[in-house]
N, C-alpha and C positions, 0 to 999 in steps of 0.2 A: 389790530390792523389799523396803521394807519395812512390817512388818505391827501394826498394835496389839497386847497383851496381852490388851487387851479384843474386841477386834475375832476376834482367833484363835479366844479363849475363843468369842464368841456363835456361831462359823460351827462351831467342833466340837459346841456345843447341840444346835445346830439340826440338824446331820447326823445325831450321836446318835437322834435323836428320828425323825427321816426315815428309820432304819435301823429304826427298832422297828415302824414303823407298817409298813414293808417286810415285816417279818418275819411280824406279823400276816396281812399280802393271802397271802403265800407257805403259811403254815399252813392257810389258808382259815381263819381266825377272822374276820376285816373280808372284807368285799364290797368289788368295786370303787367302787360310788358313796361305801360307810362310806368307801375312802381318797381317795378324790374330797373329801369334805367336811374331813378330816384336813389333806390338804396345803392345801386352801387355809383353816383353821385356824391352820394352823402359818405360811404366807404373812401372813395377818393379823395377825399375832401380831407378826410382822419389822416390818411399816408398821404395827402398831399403837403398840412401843414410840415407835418414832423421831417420832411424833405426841405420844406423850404427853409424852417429854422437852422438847420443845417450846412446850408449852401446861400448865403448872403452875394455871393458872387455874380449872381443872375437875376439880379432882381427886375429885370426887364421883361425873360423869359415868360416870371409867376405874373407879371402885369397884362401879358398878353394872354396868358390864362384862362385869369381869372373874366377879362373883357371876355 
């Protein structure tokens, strides 16, 4: 099986990130709904790029987005 550079890089991000927001629920600092909105932030985010690579056409739209 082989895997991208980039591809390995974006799914260690993305775990990274899913491990801190973890860490949070665990501390009791975030509420369940606060990681309720997290993951699917962090979901968004996956199918947002891969939309925006896509469509270079609007790059104004993803700028107001992302603000």
């Amino acid at each position: 099986m082989s895997v991208s550079i980039q591809l390995a890089f974006k799914i260690a991000v993305y775990l990274l990130v899913l491990d801190g927001v973890a860490a949070l629920v665990v501390g009791g600092l975030l509420s369940p709904a606060g990681s309720l909105l997290m993951f699917l932030a962090v979901a968004g985010s996956w199918w947002g790029e891969q939309l925006r690579t896509r469509s270079r056409r609007v790059p104004a739209l993803w700028q107001a987005l992302t603000l």
